[in-house]
Each structure stands twice: as structure tokens, then as C-alpha cells.
C-alpha positions in Angstrom: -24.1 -57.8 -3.8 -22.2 -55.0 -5.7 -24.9 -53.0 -6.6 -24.1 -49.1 -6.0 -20.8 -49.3 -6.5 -19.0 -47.8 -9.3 -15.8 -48.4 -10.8 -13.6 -45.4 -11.4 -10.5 -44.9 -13.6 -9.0 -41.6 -12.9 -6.2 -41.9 -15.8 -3.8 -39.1 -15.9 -4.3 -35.7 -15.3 -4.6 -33.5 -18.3 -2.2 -30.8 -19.2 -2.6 -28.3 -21.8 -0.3 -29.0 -24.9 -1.1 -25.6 -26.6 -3.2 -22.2 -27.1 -4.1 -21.3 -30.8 -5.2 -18.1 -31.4 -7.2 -18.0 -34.8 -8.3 -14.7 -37.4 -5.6 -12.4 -35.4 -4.2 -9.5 -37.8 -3.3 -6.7 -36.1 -2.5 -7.8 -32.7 0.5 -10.8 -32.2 -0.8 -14.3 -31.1 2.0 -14.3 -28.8 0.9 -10.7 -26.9 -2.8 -12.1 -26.6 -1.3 -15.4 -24.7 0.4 -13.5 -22.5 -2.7 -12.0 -21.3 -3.6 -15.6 -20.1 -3.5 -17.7 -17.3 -4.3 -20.3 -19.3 -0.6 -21.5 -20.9 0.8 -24.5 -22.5 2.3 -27.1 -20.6 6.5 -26.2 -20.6 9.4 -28.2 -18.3 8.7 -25.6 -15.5 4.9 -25.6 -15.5 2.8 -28.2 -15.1 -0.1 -26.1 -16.8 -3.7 -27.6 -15.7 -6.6 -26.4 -17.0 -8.7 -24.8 -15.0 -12.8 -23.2 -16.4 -13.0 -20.1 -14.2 -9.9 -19.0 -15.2 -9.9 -20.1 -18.6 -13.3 -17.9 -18.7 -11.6 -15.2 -17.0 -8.7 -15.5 -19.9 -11.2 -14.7 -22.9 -12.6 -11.5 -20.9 -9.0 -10.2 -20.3 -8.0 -10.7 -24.3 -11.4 -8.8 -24.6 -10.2 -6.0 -22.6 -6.4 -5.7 -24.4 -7.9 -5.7 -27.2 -10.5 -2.9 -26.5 -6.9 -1.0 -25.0 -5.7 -1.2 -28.3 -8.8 1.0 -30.0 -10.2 -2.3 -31.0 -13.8 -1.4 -29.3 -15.9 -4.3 -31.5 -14.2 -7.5 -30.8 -15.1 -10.5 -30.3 -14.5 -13.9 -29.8 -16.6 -15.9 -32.4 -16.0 -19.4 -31.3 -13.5 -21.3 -28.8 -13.2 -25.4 -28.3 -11.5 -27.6 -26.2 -10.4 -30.8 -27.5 -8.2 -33.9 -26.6 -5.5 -36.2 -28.9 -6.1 -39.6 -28.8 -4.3 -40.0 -25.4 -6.8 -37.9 -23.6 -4.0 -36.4 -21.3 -3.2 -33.7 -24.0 -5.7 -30.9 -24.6 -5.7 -28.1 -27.3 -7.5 -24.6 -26.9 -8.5 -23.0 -30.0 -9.7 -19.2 -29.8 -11.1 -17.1 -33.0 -11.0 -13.4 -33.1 -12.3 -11.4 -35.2 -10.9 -8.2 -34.4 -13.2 -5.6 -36.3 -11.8 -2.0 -36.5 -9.7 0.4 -34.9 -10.7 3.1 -33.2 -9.6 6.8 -32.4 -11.4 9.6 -30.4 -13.5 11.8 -32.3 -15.1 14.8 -30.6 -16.0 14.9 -27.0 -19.0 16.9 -25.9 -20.7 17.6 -22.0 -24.3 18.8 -21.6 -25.4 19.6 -17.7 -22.0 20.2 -16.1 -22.0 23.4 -14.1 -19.0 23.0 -11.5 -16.9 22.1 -13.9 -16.0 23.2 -17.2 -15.8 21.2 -20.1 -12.1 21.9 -20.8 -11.8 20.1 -16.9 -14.2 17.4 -17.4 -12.2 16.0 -20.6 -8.7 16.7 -18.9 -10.0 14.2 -16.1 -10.5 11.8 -19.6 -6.6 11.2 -19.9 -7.1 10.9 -23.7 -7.6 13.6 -26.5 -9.0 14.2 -30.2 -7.1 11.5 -32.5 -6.1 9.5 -29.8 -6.4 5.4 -29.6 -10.2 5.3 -28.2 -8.2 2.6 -25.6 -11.5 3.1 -22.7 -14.9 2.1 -23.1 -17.3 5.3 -22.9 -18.5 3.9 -19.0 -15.1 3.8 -18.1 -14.2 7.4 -19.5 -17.5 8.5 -17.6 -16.3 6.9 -13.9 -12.9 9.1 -14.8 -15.0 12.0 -15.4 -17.1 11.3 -12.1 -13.7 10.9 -9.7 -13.5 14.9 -10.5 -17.3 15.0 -8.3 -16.2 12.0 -6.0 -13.1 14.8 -4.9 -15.9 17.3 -4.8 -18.3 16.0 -2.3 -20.6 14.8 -5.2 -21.1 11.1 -4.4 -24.4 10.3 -6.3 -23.2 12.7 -9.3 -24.4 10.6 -12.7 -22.8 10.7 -16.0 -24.3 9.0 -19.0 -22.3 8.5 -22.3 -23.8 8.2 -25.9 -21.6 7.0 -28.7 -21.7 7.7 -32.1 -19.4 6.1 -34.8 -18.2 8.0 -37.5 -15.7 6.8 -39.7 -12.7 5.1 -37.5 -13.6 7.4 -34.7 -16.0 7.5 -32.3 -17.4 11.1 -30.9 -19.2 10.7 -27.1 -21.3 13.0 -25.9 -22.0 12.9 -22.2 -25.0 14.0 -20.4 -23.7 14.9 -16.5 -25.9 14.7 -14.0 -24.4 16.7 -10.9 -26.7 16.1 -7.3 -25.6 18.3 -4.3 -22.2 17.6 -2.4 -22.2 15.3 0.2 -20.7 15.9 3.9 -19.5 13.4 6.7 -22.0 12.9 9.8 -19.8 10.0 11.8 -16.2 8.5 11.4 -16.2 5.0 13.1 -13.8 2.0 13.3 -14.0 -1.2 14.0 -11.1 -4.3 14.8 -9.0 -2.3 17.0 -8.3 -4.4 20.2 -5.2 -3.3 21.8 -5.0 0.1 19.8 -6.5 3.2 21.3 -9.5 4.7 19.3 -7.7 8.0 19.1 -4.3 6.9 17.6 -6.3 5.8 14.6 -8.4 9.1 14.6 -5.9 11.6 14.6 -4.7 10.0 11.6 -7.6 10.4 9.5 -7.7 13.8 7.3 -11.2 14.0 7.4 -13.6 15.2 10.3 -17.2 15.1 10.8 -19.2 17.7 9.2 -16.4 18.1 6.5 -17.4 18.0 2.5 -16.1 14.4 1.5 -13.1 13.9 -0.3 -12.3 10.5 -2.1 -8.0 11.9 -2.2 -8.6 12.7 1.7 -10.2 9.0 2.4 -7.2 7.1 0.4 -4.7 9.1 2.3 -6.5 8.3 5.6 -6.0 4.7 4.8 -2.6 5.1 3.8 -2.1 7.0 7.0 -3.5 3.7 8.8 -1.4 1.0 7.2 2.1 3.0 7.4 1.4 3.1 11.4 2.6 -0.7 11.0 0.5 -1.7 13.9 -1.8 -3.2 11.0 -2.4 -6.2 8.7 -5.0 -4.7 7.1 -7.0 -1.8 6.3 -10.5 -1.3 4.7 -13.3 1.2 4.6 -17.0 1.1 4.2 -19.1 4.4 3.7 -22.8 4.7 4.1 -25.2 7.0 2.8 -27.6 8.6 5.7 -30.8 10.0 5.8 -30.7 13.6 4.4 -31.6 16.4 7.1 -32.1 19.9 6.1 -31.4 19.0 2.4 -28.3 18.2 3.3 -26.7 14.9 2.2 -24.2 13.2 4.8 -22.3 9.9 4.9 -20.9 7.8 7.7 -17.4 5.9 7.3 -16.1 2.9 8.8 -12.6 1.9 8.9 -11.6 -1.8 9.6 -8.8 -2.5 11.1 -7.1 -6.4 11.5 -4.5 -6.3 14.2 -0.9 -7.8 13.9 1.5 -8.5 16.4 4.0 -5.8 16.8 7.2 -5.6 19.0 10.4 -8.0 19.3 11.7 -9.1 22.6 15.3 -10.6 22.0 17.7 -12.9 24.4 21.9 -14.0 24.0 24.9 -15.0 24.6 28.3 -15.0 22.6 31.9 -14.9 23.5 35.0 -12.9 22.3 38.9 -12.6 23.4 38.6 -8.6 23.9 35.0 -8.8 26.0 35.3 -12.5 26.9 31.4 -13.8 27.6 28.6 -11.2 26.7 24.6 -11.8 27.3 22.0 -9.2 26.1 18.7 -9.0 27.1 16.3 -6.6 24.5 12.6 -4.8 23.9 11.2 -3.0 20.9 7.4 -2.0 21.9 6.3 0.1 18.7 2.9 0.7 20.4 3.7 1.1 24.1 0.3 0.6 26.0 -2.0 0.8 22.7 -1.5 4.5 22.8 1.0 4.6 19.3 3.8 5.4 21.8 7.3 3.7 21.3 9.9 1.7 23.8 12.9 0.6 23.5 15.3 -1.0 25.9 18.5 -2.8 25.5 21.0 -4.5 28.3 24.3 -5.8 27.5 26.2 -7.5 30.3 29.2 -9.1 30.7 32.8 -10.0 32.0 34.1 -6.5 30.5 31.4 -5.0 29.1 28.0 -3.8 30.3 25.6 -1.3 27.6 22.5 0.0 28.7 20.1 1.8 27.0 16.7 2.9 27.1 14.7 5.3 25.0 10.6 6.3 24.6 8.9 8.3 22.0 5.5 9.9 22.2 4.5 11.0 18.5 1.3 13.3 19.5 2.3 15.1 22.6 -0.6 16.7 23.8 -2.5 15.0 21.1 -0.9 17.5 18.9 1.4 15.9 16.0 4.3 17.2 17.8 6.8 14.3 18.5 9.0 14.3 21.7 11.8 11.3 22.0 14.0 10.6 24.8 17.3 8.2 25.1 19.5 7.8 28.0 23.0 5.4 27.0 25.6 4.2 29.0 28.8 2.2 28.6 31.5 0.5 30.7 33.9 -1.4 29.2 37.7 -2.7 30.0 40.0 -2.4 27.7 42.7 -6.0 28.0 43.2 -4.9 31.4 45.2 -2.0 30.7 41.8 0.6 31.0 37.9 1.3 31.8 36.1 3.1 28.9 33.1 4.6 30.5 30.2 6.9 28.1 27.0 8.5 29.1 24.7 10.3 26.9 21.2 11.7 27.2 19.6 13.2 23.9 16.3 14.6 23.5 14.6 15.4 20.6 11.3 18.0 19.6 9.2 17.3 15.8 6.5 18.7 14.4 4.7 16.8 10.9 4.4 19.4 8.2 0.8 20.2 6.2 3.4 21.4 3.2 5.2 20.2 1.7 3.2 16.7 2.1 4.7 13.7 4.5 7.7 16.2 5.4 8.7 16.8 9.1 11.1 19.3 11.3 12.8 18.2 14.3 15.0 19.4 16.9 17.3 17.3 18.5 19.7 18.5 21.7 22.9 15.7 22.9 24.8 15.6 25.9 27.7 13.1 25.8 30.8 12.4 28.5 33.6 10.0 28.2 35.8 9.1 30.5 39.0 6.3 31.3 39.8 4.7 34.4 41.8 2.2 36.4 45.0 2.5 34.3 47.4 -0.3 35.0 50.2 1.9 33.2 49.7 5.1 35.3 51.5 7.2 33.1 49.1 6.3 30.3 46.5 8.4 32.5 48.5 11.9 31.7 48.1 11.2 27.4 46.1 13.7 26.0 44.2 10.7 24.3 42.6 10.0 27.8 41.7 13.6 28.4 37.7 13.1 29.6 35.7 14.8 27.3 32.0 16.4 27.3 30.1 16.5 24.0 27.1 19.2 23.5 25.5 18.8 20.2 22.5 20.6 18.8 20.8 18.9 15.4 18.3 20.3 13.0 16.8 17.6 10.8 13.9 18.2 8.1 
């Protein structure tokens, strides 16, 4: 009757009791562990051993080691074993490390936009230098110069040669025609207008694509702060008239902007207090900004409410208004009263980059009222007073 069942002991879970690093010379066994994932169980790790990343851990000691000029490394065997317990389990990695390399000579065939003096500045490394990147990677920093360009299918093939402990590369370049933007979509805005996230992108249709000018447009996106997330997709088009265009999406993920804020509180001097306040960031979808505060109580009532528009005219020209007020008494021997209005103009700068100028203009009266000590009222400390102010902020 107990056919198909099985019995299973599940024991206890195994934790990793240490990582030997075998046939290491040059490099220390304790700066190729760090590289892992993978660690020894200790009193504030529990350390479980996990495949993926364990698989993970002998490509990243690959890749420090290939940072280090050691190109031909290798790991010749690993094995996992257990003690006699089975819930203690030793890694054992062997290296052999082969040479060091530096870079030798560094040579371009087919590159006509740019010279070669420019090409191998874009390489970050020079003659005698630790050969730290693999040839493919020193070609994709040699391409980024034709990505900035407009050249998106640009091609750059490396050949190695070893000679002695340094290696020369010679790279064949490829260069294709620049490539210009057709269409500019995006996708995942709900509540946010189309046109707040288009004025912030630096590229336009019909405009020679630029890799810097995409990244910035992203950046441009996220620092709104109406967003979780952004990404971008682009996609090559048909060509028409020999010309080579590209379509780009940007997707957006919404997040929940805006604070709306309620209470209470109690002190001798304004006896009970309740405040009521808004922060809209993006007012009606459109990027604009809100603000409204109400403080009310006993002897004290603030008001204040304030709006910013950051493209008037759909220009980036920013206009900001606040109007203030204040009423307060003071222990019954005075009322404080303060209005203000401000106003303020600003325009984003091209140059220097993220730089702005604005123009702000303040109107501010105070005034005192309702002295209980009448004589108080002829003190040159209660004189009313009317504030203009004028400020010029870069």
C-alpha cells in the first residue's frame, strides 16, 4: 500500500567551510576571493552555495586576472567536495596564470574620419602599458568614437600578434555611413503629458545620432523625479535615399509624486495649531509645480501658496509665483501681521552645461496691531515696514 512514496531526509543545509585557490603566483589568493560571491561560511554569513553564481565567480576571477595583463589564464580544474559530515563543503580552484602582458604597437587600416592618433586616444591605454582589455573590448572603445558620430553599424576587427611579453593589435575599421533619427517615441507615460518628456530630449528628428545626446536625454528623464524608471530602445529603419535613419523609444514607469500632509500640536506662545498642506510636483501632468500650505490656529494663522511653470511658452524659461501671509498674537500684548508676494523669471543655460539664470523681484510689509500697552505702538521697533528686494541667482 506504500508504493510511490518516498522517504526523504533533508539533513542540514550545507555551508561552505572554505575557498582554496591552487598554482597562484603573481596575483594574492586573498584578492582572487574577493572577486567572489562564493565565500566561506564566517559568524555573520551563513554562506550557501549556490551553481549559477559559483559559475559566475570563475568568469569574474577570469576577467581580474585578464585586468592584470594576464590575457592566457585559465582555470585548469575546480571540485567541490564534502567532510565526512556532509554539511561542510570545500571549493578547490587551480590557476595557471600564464604570462603578463603589456601593449606593444597599435596599428588602424580603413579609418578615414578619424585619425589614428584619435582612434588609439579613444583606447585609454598606451605603448608599454599593462594590456588590462581584451582586443574586442579595446575595439567597442574605439567604435564609441563612431557611435558619437552618427556611425551605428561602424565595424572594427582586431588581430593579435604576440611578440615577446607584449602583444601588437592591428585593427581593420570598417566605417558605414552616419546614421540620422526618423521618429522619437515613448511609451508608459499615463498622467504625464507627451511634451514634458519631449522637450527634455536633446535630440530631434532628422538630427545625426549621438550616443552622449541619448544618455543625457535619459538623464534629463530620470532627474524630472516624476519617474521610477527610464529605458530606451532604438531601431534601425528602412534606408530611403541612401540615407540610414533610426527610430527611438523611451520607456517610462510612472511613480507617485506629491505629498498631501495633515496636524495638530500645541504650544504656550500659539496655544493649539492645525495645518493643512499640498506639494503637487507635476500639477495636471503638464511638469508644472503647486504648493499650498495653511496654518491655523488660536493665535496664529500662515498661509501660503506658490506655482511654477518651468517651460513658459514651451520655451525653457521658468516663471514662479508665491504669495505669504502671516497673523500672529504676540502673549496678548500685540498682532504681528506679514505679507509678501515674490516673483521670479529663469532661463536653463546651453553653456556652461546644467547651469541656469534667474531673476527674482520681492515685495514684503510688516505690520503690528492691537497693542494692549498703547505706548508700545510709538517704539521705533513697531515702525511698519515695506521690503523691496531684487535677486540675481546663477
Amino acid at each position: 500500500g506504500n508504493e510511490g512514496f518516498v522517504d526523504i531526509v533533508e539533513g542540514d543545509k550545507v555551508r561552505i567551510a572554505a575557498v582554496n585557490i591552487i598554482g597562484n603566483q603573481a596575483i594574492d589568493g586573498g584578492a582572487i576571493r574577493k572577486q567572489m560571491e562564493t565565500k566561506p561560511k564566517r559568524w555573520w554569513r551563513k554562506s550557501e552555495f549556490k551553481a549559477d553564481t559559483y559559475q559566475l565567480d570563475k568568469e569574474r576571477i577570469l576577467a581580474f586576472y585578464r585586468s592584470k595583463g594576464y590575457q592566457q589564464a585559465t582555470i585548469v580544474r575546480d571540485s567541490i567536495y564534502y567532510d565526512e559530515s556532509r554539511s561542510r563543503l570545500f571549493i578547490d580552484i587551480e590557476i595557471e596564470e600564464g604570462a603578463q602582458y603589456y601593449v606593444g604597437s597599435v596599428s588602424w587600416e580603413g579609418n578615414e574620419l578619424f585619425s589614428s592618433v584619435e582612434l588609439a586616444r579613444q583606447l585609454k591605454m598606451k605603448e608599454g602599458d599593462v594590456f588590462q582589455f581584451s582586443s574586442p573590448e579595446l575595439a567597442y572603445l574605439a567604435k564609441s568614437a563612431y557611435y558619437e558620430r552618427g556611425y551605428l553599424d561602424t565595424e572594427i576587427i582586431p588581430r593579435e600578434t604576440i611578440r615577446g611579453d607584449s602583444i601588437d593589435v592591428s585593427f581593420q575599421v570598417f566605417e558605414g555611413e552616419p546614421w540620422r533619427i526618423r521618429r522619437i517615441e515613448f511609451t508608459g507615460n499615463v498622467k504625464t503629458r507627451e511634451k514634458v518628456l519631449r522637450r527634455e530630449v536633446a535630440l530631434r528628428p532628422g538630427d545625426v545620432f549621438k550616443s552622449s545626446q541619448l544618455q543625457e536625454s535619459q538623464r534629463r528623464l530620470y532627474m524630472l523625479g516624476y519617474f521610477k524608471d527610464v529605458q530606451f530602445q532604438q531601431h534601425a529603419t528602412p534606408s530611403v535615399d541612401d540615407e540610414k535613419y533610426v527610430d527611438l523609444s523611451f520607456i517610462v514607469e510612472e511613480q507617485r509624486t506629491g505629498a498631501a500632509s495633515m496636524g495638530a500640536g500645541y504650544s504656550d506662545r500659539d496655544k493649539l495649531v492645525g495645518t493643512i498642506g499640498l506639494q503637487i510636483p507635476n500639477f495636471r501632468g503638464m511638469g508644472q509645480n503647486l504648493d499650498f500650505s495653511w496654518e491655523f490656529g488660536t493665535r496664529r494663522e500662515q498661509f501660503l501658496v506658490g506655482f511654477t511653470e518651468p517651460w513658459l511658452f514651451d520655451t525653457p524659461t521658468s516663471f514662479s509665483f508665491r504669495l505669504y501671509t502671516l497673523n500672529q498674537q504676540y502673549f496678548n500684548s500685540f498682532d504681528f501681521h506679514r505679507n509678501s508676494v515674490s516673483v521670479r523669471v529663469g532661463r536653463r543655460l546651453k553653456k556652461p552645461a546644467y547651469s541656469s539664470i534667474s531673476l527674482g523681484y520681492q515685495l514684503r510689509d510688516e505690520r503690528y496691531s492691537d497693542f494692549v500697552d498703547s505706548t508700545q505702538a510709538d517704539s521705533p521697533s513697531f515702525t511698519p515696514r515695506t521690503t523691496s528686494s531684487l535677486e540675481l541667482v546663477f
